[in-house]
C-alpha positions as CSV (number, residue, x, y, z in Angstrom):
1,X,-27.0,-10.6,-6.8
2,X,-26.7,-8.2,-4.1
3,X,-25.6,-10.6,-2.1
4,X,-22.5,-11.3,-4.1
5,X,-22.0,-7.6,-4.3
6,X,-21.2,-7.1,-0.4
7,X,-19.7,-10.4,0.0
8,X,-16.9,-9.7,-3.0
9,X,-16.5,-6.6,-1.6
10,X,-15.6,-8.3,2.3
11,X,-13.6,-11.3,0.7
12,X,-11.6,-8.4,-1.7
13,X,-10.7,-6.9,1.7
14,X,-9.6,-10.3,3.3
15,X,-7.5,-11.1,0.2
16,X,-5.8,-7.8,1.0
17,X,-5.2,-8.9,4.6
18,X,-3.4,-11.7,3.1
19,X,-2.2,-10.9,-0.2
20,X,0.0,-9.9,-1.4
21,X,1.9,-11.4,1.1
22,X,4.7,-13.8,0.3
23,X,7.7,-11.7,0.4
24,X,10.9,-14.6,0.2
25,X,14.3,-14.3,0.2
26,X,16.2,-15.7,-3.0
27,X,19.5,-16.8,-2.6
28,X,22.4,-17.6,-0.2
29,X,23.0,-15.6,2.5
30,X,25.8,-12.9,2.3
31,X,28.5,-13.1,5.2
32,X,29.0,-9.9,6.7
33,X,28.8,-7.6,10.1
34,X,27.2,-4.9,11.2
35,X,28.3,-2.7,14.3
36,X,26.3,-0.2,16.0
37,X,29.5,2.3,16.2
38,X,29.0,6.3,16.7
39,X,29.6,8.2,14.2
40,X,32.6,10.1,15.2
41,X,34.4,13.6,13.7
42,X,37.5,11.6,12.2
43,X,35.9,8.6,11.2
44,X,37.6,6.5,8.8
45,X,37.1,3.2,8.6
46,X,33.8,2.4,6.7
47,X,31.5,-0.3,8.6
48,X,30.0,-2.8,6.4
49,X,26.1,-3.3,5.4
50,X,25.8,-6.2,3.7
51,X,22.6,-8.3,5.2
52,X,21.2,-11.1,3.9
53,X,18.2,-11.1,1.4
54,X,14.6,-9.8,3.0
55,X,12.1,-11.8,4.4
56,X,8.8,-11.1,5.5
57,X,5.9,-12.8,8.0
58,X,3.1,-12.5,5.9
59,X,1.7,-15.6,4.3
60,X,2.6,-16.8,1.1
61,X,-0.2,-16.2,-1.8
62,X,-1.3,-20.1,-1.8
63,X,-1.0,-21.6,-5.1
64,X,-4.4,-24.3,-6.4
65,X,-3.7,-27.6,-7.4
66,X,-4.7,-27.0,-11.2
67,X,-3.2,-27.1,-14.3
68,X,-1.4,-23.8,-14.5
69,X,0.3,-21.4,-17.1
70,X,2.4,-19.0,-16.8
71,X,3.4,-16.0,-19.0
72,X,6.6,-14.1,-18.8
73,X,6.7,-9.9,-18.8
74,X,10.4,-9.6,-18.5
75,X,13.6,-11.3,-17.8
76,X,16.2,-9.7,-16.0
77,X,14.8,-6.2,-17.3
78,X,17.6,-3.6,-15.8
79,X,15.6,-0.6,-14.5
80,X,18.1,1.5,-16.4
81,X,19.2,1.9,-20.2
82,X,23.1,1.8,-20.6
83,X,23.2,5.0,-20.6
84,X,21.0,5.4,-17.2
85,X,17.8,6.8,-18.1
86,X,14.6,4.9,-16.9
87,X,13.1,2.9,-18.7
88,X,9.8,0.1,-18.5
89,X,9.3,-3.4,-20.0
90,X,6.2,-3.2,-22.4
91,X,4.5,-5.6,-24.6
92,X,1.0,-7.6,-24.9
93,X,-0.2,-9.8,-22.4
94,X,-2.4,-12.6,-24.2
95,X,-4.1,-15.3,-22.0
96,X,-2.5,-18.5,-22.6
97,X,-4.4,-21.3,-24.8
98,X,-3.5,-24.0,-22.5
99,X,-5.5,-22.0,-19.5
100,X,-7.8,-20.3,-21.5
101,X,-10.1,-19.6,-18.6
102,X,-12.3,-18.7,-16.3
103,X,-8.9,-19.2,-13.5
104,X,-9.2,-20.1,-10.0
105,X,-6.5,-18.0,-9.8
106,X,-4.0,-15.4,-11.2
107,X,-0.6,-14.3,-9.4
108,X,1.7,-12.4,-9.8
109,X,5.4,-13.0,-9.5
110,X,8.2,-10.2,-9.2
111,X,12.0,-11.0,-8.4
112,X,14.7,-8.1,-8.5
113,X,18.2,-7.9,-7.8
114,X,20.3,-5.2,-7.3
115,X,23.4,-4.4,-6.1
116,X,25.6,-1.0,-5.3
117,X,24.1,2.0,-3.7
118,X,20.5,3.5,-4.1
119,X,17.4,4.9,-3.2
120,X,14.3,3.0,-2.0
121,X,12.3,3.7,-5.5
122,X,8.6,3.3,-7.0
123,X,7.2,0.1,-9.3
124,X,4.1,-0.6,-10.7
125,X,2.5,-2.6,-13.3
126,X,-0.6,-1.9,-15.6
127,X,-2.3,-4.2,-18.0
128,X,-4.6,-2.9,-20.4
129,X,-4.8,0.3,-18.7
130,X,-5.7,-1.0,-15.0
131,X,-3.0,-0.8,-12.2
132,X,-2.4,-4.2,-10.8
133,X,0.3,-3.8,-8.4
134,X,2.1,-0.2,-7.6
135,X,4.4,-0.8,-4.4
136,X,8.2,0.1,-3.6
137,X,12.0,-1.1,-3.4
138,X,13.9,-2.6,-1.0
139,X,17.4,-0.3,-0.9
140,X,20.6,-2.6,-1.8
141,X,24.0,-2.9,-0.1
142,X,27.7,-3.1,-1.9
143,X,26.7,-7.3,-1.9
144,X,23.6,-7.1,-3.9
145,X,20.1,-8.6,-2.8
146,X,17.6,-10.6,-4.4
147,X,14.0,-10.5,-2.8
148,X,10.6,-11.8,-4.5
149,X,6.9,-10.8,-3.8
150,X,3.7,-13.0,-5.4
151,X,0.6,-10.9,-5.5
152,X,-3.0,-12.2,-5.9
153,X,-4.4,-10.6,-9.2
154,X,-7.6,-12.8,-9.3
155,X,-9.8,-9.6,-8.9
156,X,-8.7,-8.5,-12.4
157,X,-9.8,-11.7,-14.3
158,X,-12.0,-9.5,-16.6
159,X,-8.9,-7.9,-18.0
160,X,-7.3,-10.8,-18.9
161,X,-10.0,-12.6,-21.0
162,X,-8.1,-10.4,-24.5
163,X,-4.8,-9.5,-25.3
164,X,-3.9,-6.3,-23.5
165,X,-0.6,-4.3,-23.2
166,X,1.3,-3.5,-20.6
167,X,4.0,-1.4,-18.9
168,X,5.7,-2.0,-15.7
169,X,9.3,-1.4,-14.1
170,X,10.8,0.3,-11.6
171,X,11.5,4.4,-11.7
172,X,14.8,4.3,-11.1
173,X,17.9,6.9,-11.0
174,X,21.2,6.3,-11.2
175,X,24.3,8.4,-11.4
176,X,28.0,8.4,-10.2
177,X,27.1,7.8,-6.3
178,X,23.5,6.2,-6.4
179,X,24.6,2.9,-9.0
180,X,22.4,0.3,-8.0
181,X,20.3,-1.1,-11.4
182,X,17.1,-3.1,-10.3
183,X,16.9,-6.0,-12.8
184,X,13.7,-7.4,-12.9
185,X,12.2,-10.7,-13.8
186,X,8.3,-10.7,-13.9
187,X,5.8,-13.4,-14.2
188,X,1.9,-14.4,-14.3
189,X,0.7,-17.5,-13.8
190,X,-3.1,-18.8,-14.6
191,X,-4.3,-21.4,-12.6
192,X,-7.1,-23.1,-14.4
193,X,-10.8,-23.9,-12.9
194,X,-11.5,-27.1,-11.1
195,X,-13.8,-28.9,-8.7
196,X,-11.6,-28.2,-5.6
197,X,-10.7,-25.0,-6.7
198,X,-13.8,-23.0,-8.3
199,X,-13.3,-19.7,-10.5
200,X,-14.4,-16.9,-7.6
201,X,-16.7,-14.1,-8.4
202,X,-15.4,-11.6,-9.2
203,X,-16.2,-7.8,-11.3
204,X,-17.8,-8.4,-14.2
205,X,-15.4,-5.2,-15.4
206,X,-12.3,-3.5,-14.1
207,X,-11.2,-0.1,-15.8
208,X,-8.4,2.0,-14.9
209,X,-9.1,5.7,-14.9
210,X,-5.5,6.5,-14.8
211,X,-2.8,8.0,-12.8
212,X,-2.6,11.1,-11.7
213,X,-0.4,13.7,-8.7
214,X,-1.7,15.6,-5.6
215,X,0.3,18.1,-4.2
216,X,-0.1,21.1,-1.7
217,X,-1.0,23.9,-4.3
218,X,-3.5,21.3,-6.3
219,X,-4.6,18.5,-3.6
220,X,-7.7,17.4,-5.8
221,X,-7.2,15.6,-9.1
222,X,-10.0,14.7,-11.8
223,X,-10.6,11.1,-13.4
224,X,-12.6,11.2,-16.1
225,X,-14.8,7.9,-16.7
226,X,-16.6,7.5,-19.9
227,X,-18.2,4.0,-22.0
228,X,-19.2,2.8,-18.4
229,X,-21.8,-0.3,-18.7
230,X,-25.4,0.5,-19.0
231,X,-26.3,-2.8,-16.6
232,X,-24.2,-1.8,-13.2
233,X,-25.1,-3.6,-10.1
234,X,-22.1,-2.9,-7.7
235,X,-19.4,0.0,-8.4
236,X,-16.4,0.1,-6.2
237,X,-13.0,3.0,-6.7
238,X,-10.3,1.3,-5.8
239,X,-7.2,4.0,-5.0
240,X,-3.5,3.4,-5.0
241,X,-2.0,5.7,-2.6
242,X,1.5,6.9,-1.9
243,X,3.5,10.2,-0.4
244,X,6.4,11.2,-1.7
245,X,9.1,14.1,-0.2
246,X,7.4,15.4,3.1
247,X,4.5,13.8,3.3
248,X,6.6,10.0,2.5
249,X,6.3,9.9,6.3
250,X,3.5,12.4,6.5
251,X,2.3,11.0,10.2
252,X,5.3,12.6,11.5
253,X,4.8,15.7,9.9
254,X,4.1,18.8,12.5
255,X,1.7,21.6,12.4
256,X,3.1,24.8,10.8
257,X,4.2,26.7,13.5
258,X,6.3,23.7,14.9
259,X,8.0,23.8,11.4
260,X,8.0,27.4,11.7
261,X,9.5,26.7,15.4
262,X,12.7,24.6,14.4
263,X,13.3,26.1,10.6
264,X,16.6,24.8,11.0
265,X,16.3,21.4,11.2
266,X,13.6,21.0,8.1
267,X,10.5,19.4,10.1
268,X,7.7,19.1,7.8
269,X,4.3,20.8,8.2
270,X,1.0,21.0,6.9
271,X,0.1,18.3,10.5
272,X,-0.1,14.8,10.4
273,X,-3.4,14.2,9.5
274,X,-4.2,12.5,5.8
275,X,-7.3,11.6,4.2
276,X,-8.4,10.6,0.6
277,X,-11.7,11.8,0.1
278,X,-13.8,10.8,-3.5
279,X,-16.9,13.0,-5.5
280,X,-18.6,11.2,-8.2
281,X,-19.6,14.4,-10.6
282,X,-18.9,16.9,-7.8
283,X,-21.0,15.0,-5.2
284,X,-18.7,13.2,-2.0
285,X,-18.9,9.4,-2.7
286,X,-16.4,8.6,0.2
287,X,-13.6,8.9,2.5
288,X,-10.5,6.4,3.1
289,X,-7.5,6.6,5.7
290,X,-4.5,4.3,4.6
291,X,-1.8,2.2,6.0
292,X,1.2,4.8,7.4
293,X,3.6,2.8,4.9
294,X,7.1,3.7,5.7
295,X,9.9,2.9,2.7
296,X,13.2,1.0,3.0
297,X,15.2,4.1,3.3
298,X,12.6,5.2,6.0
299,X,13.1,6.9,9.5
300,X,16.6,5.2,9.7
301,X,17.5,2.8,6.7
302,X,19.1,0.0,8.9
303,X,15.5,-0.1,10.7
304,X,14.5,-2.5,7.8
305,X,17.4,-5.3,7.2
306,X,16.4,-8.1,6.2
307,X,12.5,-7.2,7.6
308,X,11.3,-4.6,5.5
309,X,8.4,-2.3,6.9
310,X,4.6,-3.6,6.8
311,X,3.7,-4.1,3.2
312,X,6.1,-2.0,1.9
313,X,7.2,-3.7,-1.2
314,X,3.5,-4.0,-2.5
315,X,1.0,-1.5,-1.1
316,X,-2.7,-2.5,-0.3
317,X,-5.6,-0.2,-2.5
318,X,-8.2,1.3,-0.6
319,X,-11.4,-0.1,-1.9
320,X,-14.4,2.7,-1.3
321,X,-18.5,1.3,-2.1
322,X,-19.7,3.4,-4.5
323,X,-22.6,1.5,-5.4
324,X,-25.1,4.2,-4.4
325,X,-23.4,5.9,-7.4
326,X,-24.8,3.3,-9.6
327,X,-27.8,4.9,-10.6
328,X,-25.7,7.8,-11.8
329,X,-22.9,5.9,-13.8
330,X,-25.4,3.9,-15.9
331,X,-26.4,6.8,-17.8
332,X,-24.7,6.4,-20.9
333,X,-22.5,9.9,-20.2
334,X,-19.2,10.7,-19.6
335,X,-18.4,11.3,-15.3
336,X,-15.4,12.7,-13.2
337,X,-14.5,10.9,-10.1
338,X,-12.4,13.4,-8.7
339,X,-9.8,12.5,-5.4
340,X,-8.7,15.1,-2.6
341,X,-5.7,14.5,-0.3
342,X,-6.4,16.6,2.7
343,X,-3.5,18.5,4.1
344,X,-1.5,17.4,1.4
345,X,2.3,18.9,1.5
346,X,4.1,17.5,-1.1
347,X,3.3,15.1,-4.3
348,X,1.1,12.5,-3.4
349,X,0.8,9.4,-6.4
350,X,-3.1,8.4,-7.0
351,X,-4.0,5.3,-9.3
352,X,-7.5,4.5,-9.6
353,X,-9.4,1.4,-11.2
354,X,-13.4,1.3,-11.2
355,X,-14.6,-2.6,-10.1
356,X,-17.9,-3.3,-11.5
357,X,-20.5,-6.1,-10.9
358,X,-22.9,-5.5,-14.0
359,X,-26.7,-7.7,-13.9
360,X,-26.2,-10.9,-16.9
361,X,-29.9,-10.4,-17.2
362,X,-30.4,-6.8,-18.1
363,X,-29.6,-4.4,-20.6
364,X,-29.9,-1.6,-18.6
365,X,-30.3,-1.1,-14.8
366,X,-31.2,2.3,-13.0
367,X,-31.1,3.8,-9.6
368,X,-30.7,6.9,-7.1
369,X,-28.6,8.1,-4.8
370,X,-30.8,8.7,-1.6
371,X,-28.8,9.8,1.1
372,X,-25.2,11.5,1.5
373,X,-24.3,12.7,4.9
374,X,-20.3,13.3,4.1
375,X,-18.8,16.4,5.1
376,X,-16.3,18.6,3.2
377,X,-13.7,17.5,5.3
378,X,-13.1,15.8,8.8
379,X,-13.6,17.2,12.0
380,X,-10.1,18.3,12.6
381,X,-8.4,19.8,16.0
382,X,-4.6,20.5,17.1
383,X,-3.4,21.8,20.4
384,X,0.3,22.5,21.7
385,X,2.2,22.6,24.7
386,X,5.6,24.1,24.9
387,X,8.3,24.3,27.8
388,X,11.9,25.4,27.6
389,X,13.0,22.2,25.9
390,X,10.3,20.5,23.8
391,X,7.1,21.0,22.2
392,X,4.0,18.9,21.9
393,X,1.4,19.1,19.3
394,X,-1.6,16.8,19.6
395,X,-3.9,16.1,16.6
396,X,-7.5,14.8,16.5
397,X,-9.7,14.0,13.5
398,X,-13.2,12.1,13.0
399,X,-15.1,11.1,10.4
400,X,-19.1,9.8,10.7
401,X,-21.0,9.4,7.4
402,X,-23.1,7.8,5.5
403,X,-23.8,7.5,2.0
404,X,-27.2,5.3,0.9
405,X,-29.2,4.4,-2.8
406,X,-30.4,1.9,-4.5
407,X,-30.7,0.4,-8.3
408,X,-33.5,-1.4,-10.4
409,X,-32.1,-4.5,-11.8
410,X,-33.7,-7.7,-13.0
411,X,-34.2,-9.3,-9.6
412,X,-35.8,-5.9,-8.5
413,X,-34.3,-2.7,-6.4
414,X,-31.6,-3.3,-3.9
415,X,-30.7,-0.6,-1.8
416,X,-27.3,-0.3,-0.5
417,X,-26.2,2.0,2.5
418,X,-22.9,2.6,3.5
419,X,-21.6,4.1,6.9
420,X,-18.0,5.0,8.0
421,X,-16.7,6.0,11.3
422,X,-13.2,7.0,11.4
423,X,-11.1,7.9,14.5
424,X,-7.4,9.6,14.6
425,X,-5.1,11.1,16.8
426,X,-1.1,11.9,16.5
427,X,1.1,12.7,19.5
428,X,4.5,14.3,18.3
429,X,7.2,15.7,21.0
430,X,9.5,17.8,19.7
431,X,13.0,18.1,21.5
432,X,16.5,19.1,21.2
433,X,15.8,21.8,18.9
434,X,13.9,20.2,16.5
435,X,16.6,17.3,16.1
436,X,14.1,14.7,18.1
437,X,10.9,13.9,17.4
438,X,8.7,10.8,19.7
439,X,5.3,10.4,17.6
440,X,2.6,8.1,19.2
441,X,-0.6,7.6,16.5
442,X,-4.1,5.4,16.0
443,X,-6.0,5.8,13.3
444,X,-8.7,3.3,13.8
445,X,-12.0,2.9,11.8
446,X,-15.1,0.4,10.2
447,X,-16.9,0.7,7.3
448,X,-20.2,-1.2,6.9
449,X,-21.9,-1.9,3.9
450,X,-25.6,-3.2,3.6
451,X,-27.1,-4.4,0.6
452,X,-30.4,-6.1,0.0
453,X,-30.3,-8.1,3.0
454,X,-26.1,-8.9,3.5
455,X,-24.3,-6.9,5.6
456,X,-20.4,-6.3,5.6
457,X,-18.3,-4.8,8.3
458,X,-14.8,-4.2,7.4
459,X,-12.5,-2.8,10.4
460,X,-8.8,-1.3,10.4
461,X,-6.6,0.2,13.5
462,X,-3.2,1.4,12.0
463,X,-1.1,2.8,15.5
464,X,2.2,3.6,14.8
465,X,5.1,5.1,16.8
466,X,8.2,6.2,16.1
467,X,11.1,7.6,18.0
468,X,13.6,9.6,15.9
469,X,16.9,11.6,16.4
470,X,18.7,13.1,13.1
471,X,22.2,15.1,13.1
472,X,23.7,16.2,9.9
473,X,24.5,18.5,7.2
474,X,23.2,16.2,4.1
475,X,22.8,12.3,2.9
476,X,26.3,11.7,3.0
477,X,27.2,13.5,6.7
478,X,24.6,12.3,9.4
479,X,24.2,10.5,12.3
480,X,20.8,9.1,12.8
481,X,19.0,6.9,15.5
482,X,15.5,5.7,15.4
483,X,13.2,3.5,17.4
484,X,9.6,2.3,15.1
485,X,6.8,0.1,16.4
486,X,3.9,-0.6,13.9
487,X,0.5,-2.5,13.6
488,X,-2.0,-3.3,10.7
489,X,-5.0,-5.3,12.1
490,X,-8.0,-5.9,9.8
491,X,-11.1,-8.3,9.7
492,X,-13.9,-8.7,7.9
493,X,-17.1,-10.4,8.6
494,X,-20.0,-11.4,6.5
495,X,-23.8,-12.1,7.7
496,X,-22.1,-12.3,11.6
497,X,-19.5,-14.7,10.2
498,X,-15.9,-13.7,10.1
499,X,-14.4,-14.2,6.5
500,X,-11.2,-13.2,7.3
501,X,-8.7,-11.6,10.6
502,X,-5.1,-10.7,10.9
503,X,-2.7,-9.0,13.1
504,X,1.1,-7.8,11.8
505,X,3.1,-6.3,14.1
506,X,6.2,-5.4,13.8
507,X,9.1,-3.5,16.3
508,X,12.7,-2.3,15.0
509,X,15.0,-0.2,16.7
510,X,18.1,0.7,14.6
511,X,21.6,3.5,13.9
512,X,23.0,4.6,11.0
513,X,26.0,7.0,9.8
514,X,27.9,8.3,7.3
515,X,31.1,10.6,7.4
516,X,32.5,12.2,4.0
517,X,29.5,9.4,1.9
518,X,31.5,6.8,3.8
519,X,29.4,4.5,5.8
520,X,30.9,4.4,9.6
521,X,27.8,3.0,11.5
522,X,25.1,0.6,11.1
523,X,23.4,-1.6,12.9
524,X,19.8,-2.9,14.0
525,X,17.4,-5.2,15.5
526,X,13.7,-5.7,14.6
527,X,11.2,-8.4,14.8
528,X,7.7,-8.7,12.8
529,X,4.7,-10.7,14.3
530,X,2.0,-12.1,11.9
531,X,-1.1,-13.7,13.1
532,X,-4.1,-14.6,11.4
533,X,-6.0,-15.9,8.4
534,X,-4.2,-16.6,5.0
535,X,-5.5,-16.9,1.8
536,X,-7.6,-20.4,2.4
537,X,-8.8,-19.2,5.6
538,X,-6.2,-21.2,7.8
539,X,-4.7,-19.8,11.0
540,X,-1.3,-18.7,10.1
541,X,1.1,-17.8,13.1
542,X,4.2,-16.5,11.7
543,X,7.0,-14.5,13.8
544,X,10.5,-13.7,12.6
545,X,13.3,-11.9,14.3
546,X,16.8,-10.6,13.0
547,X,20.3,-8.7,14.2
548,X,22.3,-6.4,12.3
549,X,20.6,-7.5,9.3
550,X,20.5,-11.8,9.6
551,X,17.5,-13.9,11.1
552,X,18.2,-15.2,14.4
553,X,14.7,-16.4,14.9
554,X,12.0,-17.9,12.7
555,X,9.0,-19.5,14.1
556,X,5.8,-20.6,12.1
557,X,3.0,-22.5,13.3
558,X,-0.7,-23.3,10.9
559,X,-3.3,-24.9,11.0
């Protein structure tokens, strides 16, 4: 039993490696240029944006050889009534007949087109009350795109088992200058149980404690979580996480002063440093750092055509062990699991699901928490230099803790410990009056997870850096540049044995303009570099590059 705790808990992390991956393109190309033209004080002549529809070089979610079902959410669901308010698909999801179950796998599959002007904007889905995907848009151009991402929802077989509602769509605004309607046509398919392709283990019970918004003047947030089973083995919090306004980029976000500094140019503050940090009933169960996600309409828009950013259009959860907890859920009472975004400064989305393994042979299991070394908050430190032209502001954090307990079940107490060290550091050069900004960052980690006798150890490094100049008065008179070079490498390993390793790099250097809301430059080039697992465990070599938004290269190698 414990060993299927820890090992779920790695292979959940290597599914996330892989996951969610399979971004295609749907559709023909759209001809069209792009120029890289400066914006000019009479310009006239509006420049073109078509691309052609995104691509990614994640691997695809693989698909089992089984006999498979699939159920439909929506069909061409606008994101928009006629008269332009927002608006969700609902209805009841009810596991097919034909696939009744258990599935070797579930996936998700989400196509949208849109065409016109508009925002990158939000989309999430939840069945029965537990967020299965939450993740964002890819901005259109006047020739519409079509893109389509498959996600791996196999962890949330428990919720499927009974008819459940759900609610999904896009948030989406539109008005006279921002038209673009995202239509929507959403899918789950149930791959039945065979031989060659078992039912994996998975939580006995997933429940969604809700959805709830940080923000600088209230940066912690309470989840209640109540009618939790009496016969938990293994408790896991896993946290969808996303800035919005300031802190959408927050890693180039600049101590106050600096803000102070250049007032007139609108740098953010509050630093660049984020965490999310989670108490169980008041007592710290955890700390995660997350992917530096960066949105379609990021840095400079034209950065990300036809490659969006890393993971962009459906965003990884941060999976914290709370399984020293266990001995406290159990208890037949009702608990707060309550997150903190340090240094928040502006509205930061939370979603949170509880996983739980629970014992088949007991009613009831109990347990203790035993140790908890986590700190109020991480060891933080920022210095600044300053000549007559720029000014530097360096940022440091660390995190070293450990949380341990253990719980009585019917095979006998299994203690689990769980230790995190986190490492972070954020270089950002501020020049030309506050209209330049060079960021280099790392924010590089492992978590390791011991229970009974298996031992996890989950590592991340997330550098970023990005290179940004902005002039302008407002979204429809600018003239912006920007240079962004990105990384996500994870693995996983298991008793010694890696489950699970992956590299995605990515480098795109881009200009964009508008005079008078008229578009007058815009142009880019970018390349993304995948390598690693997928989701059988086969090498996967996958790298892509593209010019003013069309592929030029597109080179894939397995095993």
């Amino acid at each position: 039993m414990s060993g299927n705790v820890v090992f779920w808990e790695a292979r959940v992390h290597l599914v996330r490696m892989r996951w969610a991956a399979g971004l295609l393109g749907a559709g023909a190309l759209v001809a069209a240029t792009l120029t890289g033209s400066a914006l000019t004080a009479h310009a006239a002549t509006p420049v073109e944006i078509n691309s052609q529809n995104p691509v990614t070089a994640e691997p695809p979610v693989s698909r089992p050889h089984t006999k498979a079902c699939t159920v439909s959410l929506a069909t061409d669901f606008p994101s928009n009534t006629t008269s332009g308010a927002p608006q969700n698909f609902t209805g009841t999801l009810t596991p097919p007949a034909a696939c009744p179950g258990p599935w070797s796998k579930v996936v998700l599959d989400w196509t949208t087109q849109v065409q016109g002007r508009q925002f990158d904007r939000s989309g999430e889905l939840t069945i029965g009350g537990v967020t299965v995907y939450f993740g964002t848009t890819y901005e259109p151009d006047p020739a519409g795109i079509t893109y389509h991402f498959a996600k791996d929802l196999t962890e949330y077989s428990s919720v499927f088992r009974t008819p459940q509602p759900y609610n999904g769509g896009i948030g989406n605004f539109v008005n006279s200058t921002d038209t673009g309607v995202y239509d929507q046509t959403v899918t789950i398919t149930f791959y039945a149980a065979g031989r060659a392709d078992p039912a994996p283990a998975e939580p006995n019970d997933v429940i969604g404690l809700g959805a709830k918004d940080a923000a600088a003047a209230t940066p912690t947030v309470d989840f209640p979580a109540a009618g939790l089973p009496r016969n938990i083995v293994g408790a896991y919090l896993e946290v969808y996480i996303k800035g919005n306004g300031c802190d959408e980029q927050w890693f180039t976000d600049v101590p106050d002063d600096v803000a102070a500094k250049y007032a007139a140019t609108g740098l953010c503050g509050h630093g660049a440093y984020r965490e999310v940090s989670a108490a169980i009933d008041g007592t710290p169960a955890g700390v995660t750092q997350y992917f530096p996600y960066i949105f379609t309409g990021g840095i400079v828009p034209t950065l990300w055509r036809p490659i969006p950013a890393i993971g962009t259009f459906d965003f990884t959860p941060e999976l914290l062990n709370v399984t020293p907890f266990v001995g406290r859920l159990v208890d037949g009472g009702s608990h707060t699991v309550a997150l903190t975004v340090a240094n928040a400064g502006d509205v930061w989305n939370l979603e949170v699901n509880l996983l739980l393994y629970t014992d088949p042979h007991a009613t009831q299991t109990s347990g203790a928490l035993t140790e908890d070394t986590i700190a109020p908050a991480a060891v933080q430190s920022t210095s600044e230099q300053s000549t007559s032209t720029t000014t530097t502001a360096t940022m440091t954090a660390s995190r070293s803790w450990t949380v341990a307990g253990y719980v009585d079940t019917s095979r006998g107490r299994i203690p689990t410990s769980v230790t995190q060290q986190a490492d972070f550091r954020n270089v950002d050069t501020v020049s030309a009056g506050g209209s330049t900004q060079d960021v280099r960052e790392i924010d590089a980690g492992w978590t390791r997870s011991v229970s009974g006798d298996q031992v996890a150890v989950h590592t991340w490094s997330y550098p970023v850096s990005v290179t940004e100049t902005f002039q302008g008065t407002d979204d429809n008179n600018f003239s912006v540049t920007g240079t962004v070079w990105m990384r996500r490498q994870l693995s996983d390993r298991v008793a010694g044995q890696t489950l699970g390793t992956s590299t995605d790099t990515m480098w795109s250097t881009a200009d964009d303009a508008r005079s008078n809301g008229v578009t007058v430059a815009a142009g880019g080039t970018e390349w993304q570099h995948f390598a690693g697992t997928d989701d059988t465990g086969r090498w996967y070599d996958h790298y892509i590059a593209a010019q003013n938004g069309y592929v030029t290269v597109d080179r894939l190698r397995t095993s």
